[in-house]
Backbone as ProteinMPNN parsed JSONL, in Angstrom:
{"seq_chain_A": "XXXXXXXXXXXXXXXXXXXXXXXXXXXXXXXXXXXXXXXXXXXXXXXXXXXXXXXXXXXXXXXXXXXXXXXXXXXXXXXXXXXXXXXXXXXXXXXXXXXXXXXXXXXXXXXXXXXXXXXXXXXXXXXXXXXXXXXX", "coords_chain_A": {"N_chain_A": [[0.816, -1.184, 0.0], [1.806, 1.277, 0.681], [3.868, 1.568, -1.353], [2.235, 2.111, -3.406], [0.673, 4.466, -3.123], [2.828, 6.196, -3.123], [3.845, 5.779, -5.337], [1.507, 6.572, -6.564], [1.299, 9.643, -5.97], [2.162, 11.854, -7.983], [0.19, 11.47, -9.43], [-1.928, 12.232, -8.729], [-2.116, 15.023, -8.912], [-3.193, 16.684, -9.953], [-6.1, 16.769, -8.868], [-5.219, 17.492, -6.388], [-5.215, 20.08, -6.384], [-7.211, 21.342, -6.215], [-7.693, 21.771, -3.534], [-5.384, 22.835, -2.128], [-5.082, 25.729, -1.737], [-6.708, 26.487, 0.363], [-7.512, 26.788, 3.673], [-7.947, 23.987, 5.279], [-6.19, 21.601, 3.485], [-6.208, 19.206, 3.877], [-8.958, 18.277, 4.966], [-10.209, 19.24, 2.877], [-9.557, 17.433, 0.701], [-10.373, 15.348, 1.775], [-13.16, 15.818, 2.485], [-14.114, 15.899, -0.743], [-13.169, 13.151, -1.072], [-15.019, 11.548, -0.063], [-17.259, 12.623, -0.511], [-17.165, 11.612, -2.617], [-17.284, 8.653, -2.523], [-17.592, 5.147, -2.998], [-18.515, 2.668, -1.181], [-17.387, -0.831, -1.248], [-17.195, -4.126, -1.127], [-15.252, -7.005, -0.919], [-14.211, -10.297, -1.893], [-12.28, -11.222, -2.781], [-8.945, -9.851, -1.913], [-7.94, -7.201, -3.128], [-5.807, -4.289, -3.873], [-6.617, -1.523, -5.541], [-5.502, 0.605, -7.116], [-3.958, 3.983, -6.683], [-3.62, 5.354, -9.445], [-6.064, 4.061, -10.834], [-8.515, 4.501, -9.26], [-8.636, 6.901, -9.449], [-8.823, 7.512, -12.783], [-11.314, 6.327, -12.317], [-13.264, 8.237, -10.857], [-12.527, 10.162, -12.873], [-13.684, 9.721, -14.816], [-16.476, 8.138, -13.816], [-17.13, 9.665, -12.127], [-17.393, 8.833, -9.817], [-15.686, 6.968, -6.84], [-14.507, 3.516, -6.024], [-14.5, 0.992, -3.305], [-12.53, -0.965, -1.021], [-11.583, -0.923, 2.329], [-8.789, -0.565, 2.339], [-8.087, 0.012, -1.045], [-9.57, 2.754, -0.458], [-7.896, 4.252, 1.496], [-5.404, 4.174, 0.459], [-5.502, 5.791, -1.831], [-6.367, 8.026, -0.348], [-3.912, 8.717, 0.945], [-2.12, 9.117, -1.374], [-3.096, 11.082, -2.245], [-2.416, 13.13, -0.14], [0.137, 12.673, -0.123], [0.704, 14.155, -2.227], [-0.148, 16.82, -1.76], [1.89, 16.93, 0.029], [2.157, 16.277, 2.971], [3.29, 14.314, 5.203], [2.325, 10.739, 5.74], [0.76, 8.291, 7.072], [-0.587, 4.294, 7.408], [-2.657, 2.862, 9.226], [-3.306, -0.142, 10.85], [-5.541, -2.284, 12.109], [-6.837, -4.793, 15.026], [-10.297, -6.078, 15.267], [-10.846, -8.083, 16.971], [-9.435, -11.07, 18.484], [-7.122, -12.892, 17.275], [-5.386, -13.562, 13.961], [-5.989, -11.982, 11.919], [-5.818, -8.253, 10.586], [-8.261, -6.171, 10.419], [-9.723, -3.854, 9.314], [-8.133, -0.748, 8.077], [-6.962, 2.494, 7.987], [-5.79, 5.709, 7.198], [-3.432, 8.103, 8.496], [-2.633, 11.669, 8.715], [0.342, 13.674, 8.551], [-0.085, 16.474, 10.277], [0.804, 19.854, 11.455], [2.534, 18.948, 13.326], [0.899, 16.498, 13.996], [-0.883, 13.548, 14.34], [-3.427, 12.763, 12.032], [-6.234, 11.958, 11.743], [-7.676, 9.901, 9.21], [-10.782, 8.38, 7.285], [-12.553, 7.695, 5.434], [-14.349, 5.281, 5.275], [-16.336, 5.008, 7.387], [-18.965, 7.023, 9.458], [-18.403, 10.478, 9.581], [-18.243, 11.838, 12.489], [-17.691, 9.373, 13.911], [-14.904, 9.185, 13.182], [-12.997, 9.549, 14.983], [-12.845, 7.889, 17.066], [-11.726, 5.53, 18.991], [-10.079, 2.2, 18.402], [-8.12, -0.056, 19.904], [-7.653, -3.213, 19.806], [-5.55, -4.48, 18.544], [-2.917, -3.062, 16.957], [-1.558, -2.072, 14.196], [1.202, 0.051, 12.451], [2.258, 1.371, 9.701], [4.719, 3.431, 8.282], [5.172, 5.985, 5.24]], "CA_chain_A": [[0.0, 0.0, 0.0], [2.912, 2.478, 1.152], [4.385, 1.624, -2.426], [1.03, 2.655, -4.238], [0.3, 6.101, -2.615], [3.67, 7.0, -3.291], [3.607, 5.914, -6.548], [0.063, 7.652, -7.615], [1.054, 11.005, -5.428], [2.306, 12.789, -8.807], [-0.992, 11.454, -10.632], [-3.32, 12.997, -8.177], [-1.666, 16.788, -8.144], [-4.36, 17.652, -10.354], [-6.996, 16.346, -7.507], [-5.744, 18.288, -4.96], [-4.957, 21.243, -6.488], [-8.317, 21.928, -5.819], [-7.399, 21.888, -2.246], [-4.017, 23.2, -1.842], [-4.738, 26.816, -1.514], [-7.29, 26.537, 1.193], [-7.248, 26.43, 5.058], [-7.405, 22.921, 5.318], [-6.21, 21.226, 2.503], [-6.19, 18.077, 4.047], [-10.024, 18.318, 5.155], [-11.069, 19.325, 1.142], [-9.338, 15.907, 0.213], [-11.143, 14.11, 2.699], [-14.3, 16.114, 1.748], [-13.98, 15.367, -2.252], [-13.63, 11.467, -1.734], [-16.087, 11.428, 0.854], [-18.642, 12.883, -1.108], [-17.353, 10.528, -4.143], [-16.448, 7.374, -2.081], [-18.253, 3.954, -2.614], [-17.639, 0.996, -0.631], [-17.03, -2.356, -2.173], [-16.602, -5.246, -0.231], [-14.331, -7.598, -1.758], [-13.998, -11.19, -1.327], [-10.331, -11.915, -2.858], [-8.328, -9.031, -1.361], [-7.274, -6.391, -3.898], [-5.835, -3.082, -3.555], [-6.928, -0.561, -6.588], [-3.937, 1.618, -7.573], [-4.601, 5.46, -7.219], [-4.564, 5.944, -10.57], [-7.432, 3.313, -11.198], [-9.124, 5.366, -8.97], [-8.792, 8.774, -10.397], [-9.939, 7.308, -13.858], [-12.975, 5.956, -12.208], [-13.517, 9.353, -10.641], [-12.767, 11.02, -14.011], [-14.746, 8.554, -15.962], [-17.424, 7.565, -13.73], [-17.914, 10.691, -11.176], [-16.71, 8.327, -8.115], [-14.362, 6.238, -6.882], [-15.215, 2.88, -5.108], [-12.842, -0.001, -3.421], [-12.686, -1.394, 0.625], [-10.626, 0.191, 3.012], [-7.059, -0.57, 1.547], [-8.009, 1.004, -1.522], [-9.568, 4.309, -0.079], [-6.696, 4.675, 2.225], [-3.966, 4.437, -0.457], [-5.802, 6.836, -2.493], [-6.057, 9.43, 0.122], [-2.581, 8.573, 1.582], [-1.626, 9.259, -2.002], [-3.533, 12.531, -2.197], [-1.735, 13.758, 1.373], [1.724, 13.099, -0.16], [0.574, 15.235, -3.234], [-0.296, 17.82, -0.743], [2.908, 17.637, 0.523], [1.74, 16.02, 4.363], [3.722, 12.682, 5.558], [1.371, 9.912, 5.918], [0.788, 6.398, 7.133], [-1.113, 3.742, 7.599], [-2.876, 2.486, 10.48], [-4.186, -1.085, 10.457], [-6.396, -2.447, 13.398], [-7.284, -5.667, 14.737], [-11.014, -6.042, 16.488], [-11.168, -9.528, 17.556], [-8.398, -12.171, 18.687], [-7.159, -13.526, 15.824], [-4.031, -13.015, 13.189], [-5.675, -10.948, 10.659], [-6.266, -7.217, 10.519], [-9.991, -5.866, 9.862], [-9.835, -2.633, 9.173], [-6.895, 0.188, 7.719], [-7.048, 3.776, 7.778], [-4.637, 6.606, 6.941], [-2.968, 9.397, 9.594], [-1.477, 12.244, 7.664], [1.232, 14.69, 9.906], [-0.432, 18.248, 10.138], [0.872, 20.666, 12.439], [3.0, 18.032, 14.555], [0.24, 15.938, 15.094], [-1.034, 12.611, 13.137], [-4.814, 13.326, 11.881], [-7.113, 10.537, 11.061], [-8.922, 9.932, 7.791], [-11.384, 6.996, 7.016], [-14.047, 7.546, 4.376], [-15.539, 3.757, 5.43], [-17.048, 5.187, 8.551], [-19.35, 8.229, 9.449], [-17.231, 11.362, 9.828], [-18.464, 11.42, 13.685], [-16.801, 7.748, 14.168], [-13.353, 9.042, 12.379], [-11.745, 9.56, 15.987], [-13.501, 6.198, 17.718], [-10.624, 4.552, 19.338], [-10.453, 0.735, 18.46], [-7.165, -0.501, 19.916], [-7.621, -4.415, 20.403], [-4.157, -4.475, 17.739], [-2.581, -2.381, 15.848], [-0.051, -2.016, 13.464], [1.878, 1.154, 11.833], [3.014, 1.817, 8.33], [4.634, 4.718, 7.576], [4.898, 6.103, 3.806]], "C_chain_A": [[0.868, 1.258, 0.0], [2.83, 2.623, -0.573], [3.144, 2.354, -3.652], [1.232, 4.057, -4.288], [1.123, 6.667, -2.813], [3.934, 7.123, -4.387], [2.571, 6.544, -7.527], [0.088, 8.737, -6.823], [1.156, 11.888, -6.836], [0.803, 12.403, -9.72], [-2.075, 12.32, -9.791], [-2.874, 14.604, -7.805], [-2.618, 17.198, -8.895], [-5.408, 18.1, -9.294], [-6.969, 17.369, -7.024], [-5.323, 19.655, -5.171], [-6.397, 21.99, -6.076], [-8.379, 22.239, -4.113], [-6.356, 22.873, -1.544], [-4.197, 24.504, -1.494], [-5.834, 26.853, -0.135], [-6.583, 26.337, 2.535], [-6.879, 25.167, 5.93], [-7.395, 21.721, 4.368], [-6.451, 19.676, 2.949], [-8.152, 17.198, 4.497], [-11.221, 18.638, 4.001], [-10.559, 17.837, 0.797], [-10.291, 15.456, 1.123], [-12.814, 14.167, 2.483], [-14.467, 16.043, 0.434], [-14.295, 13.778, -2.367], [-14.609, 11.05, -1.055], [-17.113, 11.38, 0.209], [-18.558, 11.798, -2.639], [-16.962, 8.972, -4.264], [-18.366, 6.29, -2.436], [-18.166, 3.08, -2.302], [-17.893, -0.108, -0.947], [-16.391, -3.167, -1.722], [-15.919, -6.339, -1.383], [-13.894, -9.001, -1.038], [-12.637, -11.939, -1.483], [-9.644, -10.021, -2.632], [-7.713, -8.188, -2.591], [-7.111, -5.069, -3.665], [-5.95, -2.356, -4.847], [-5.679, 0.798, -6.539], [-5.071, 2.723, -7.409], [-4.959, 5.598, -8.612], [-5.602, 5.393, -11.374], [-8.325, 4.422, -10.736], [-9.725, 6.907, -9.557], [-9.224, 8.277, -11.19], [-11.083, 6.854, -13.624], [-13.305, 7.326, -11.333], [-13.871, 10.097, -12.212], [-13.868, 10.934, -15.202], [-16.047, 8.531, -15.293], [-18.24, 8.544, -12.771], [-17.647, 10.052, -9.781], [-15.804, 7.143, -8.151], [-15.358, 4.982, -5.584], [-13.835, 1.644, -4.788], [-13.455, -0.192, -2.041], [-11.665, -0.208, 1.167], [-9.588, 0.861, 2.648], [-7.232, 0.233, 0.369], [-8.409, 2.608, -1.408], [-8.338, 5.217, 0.466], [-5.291, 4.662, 1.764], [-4.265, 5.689, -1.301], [-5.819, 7.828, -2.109], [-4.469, 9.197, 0.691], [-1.489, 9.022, -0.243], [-2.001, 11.314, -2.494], [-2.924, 13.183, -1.469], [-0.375, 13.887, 1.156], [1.276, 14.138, -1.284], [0.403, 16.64, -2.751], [0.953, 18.335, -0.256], [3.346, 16.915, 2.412], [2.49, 14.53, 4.043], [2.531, 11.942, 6.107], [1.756, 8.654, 6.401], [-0.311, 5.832, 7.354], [-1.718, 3.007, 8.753], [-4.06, 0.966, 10.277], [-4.38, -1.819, 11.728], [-7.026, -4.115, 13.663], [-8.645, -5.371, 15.501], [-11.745, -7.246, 17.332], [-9.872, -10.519, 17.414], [-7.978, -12.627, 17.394], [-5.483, -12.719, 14.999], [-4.426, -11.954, 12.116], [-6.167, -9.355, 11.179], [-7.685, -7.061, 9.851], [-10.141, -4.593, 9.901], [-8.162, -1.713, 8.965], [-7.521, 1.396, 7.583], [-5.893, 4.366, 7.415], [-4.925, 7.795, 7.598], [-2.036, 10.206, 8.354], [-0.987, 13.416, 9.167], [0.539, 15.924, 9.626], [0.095, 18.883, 11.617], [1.958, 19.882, 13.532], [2.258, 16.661, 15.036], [-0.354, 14.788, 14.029], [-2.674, 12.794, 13.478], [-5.43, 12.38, 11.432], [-8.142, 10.671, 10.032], [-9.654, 9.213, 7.459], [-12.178, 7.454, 6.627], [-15.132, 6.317, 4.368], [-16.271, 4.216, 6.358], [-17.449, 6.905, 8.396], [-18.349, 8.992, 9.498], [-17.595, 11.209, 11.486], [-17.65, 10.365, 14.34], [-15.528, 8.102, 13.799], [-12.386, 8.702, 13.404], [-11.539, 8.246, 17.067], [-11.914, 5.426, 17.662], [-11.26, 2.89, 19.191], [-9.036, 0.023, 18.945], [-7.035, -1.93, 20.871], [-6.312, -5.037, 19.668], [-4.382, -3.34, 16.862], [-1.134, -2.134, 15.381], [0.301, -0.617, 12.352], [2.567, 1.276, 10.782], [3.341, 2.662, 7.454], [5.317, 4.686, 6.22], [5.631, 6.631, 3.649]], "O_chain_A": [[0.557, 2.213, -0.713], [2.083, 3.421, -1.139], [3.467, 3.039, -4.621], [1.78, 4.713, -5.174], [0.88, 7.874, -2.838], [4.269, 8.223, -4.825], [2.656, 6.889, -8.705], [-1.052, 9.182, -6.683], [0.246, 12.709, -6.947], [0.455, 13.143, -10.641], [-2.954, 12.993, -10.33], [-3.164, 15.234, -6.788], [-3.06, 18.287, -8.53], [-5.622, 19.246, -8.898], [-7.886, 18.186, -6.948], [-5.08, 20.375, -4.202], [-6.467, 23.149, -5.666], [-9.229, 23.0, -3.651], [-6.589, 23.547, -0.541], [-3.306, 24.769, -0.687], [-5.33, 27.719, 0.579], [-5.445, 25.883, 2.659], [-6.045, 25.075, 6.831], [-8.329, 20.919, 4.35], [-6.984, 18.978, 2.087], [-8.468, 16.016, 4.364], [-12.44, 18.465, 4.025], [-11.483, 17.044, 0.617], [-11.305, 15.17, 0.486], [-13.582, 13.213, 2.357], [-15.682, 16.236, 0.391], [-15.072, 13.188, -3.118], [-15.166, 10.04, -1.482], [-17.884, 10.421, 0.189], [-19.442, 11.397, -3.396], [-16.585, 8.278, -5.208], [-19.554, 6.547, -2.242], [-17.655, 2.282, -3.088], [-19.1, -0.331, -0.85], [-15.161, -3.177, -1.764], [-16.193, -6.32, -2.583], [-13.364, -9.021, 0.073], [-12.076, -12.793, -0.797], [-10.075, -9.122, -3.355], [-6.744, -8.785, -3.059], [-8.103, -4.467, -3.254], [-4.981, -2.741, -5.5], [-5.354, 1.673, -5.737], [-6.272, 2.713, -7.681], [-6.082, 5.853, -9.047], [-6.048, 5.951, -12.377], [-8.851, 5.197, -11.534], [-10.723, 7.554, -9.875], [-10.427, 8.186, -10.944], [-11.95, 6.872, -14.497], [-14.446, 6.936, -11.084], [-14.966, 10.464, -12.636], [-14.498, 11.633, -15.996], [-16.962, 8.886, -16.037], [-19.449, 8.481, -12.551], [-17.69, 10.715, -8.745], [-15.327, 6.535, -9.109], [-16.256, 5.21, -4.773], [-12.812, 1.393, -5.424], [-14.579, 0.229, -1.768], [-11.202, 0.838, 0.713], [-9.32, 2.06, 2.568], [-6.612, 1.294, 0.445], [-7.835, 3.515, -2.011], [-7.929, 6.327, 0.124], [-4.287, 5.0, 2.391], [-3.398, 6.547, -1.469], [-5.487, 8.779, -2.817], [-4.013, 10.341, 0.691], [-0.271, 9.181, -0.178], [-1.334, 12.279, -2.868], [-2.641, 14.238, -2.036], [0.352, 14.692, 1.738], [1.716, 15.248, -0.985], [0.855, 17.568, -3.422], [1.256, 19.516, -0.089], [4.444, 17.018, 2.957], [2.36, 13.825, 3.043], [1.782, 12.514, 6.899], [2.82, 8.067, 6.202], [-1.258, 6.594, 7.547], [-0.82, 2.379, 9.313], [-5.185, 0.961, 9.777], [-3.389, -1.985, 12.439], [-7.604, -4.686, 12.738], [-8.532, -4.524, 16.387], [-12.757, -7.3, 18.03], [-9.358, -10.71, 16.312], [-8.793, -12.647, 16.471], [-4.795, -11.762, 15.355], [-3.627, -11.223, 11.53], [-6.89, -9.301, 12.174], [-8.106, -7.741, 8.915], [-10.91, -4.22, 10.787], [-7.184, -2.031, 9.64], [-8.637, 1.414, 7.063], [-4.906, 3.644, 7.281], [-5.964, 8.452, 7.552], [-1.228, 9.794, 7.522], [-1.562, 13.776, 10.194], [0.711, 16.366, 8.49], [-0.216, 18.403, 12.707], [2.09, 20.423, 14.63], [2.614, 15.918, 15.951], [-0.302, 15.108, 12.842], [-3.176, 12.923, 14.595], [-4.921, 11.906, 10.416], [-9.162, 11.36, 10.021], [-8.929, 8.893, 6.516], [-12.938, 7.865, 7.503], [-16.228, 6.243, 3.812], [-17.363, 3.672, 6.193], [-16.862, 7.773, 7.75], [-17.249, 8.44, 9.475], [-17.082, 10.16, 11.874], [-16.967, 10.633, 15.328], [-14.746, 7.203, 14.108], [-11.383, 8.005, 13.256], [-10.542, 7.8, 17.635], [-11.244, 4.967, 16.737], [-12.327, 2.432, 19.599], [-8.733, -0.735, 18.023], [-6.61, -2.018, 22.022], [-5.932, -6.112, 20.132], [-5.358, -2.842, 16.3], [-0.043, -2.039, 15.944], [-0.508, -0.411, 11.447], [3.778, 1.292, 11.002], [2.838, 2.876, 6.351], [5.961, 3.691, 5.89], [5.87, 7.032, 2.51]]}, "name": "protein", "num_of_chains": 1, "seq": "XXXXXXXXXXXXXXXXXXXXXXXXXXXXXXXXXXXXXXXXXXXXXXXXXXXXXXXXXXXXXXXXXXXXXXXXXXXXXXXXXXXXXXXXXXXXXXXXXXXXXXXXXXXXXXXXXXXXXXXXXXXXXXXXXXXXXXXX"}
C-alpha cells in the first residue's frame, strides 16, 4: 500500500490542487472522496492503484474499493499535498488478521485521522484491540 500512494502522489496533483490553496487542505481531500467514495466489499483481497481510482472518478464521477483502496488513495492525495502519511491497520477480535486500515497524515506536529468507510463522527472512535503502523 505504502508503495502505491507514493507511486500515484504525482498522478493525483491535479486532484488536490483543488485543495491546496485553502485552510485545510487536508479536510477538502477528505471532503472530495467522501462525497465521491463507494464501498465495495471484496472477497479476494485487492488493492486498486490510485490511478485506477482517479480514472474511475474522471470517468465515472466516483471512486469505489474497501478500506485498503480508499486509504492508499487518500494517503496518495496527502503526499501530493505535501503532508507525511501512514497507515494504520487495526485488529477487532483475537485472531491473526487485521480488519480494518485507515490513513494518519502529519499536520501541524500531530497525526490526523482519515477513514471515508465510517461516518465522519466515528473518524476519531478509538479501536485498539491491535494495531499495526506503516509509515509512507
Amino acid at each position: 500500500m505504502a508503495e502505491l500512494a507514493r507511486a500515484g502522489s504525482p498522478e493525483l496533483r491535479r486532484l488536490v490542487s483543488l485543495c491546496s490553496g485553502g485552510e485545510d487542505p487536508l479536510g477538502c481531500l477528505d471532503a472530495i472522496i467522501r462525497d465521491r467514495y463507494r464501498f465495495r466489499d471484496e472477497w479476494n483481497e485487492v488493492v486498486r492503484t490510485p490511478r485506477a481510482m482517479l480514472d474511475d472518478l474522471e470517468t465515472r464521477g466516483f471512486v469505489e474499493g474497501d478500506c485498503d483502496c480508499v486509504s492508499t488513495f487518500f494517503c496518495a492525495g496527502a503526499l501530493a499535498l505535501g503532508y507525511p502519511c501512514r497507515f494504520v491497520a487495526i485488529k477487532t477480535e483475537d485472531g491473526p488478521d487485521f480488519a480494518h486500515v485507515f490513513t494518519e497524515a502529519l499536520e501541524s506536529g500531530r497525526w490526523r485521522r482519515f477513514d471515508a468507510t465510517v461516518p465522519l463522527s466515528l473518524v476519531d472512535v478509538e479501536v485498539e484491540y491491535g494495531r499495526f503502523v506503516q509509515y509512507v
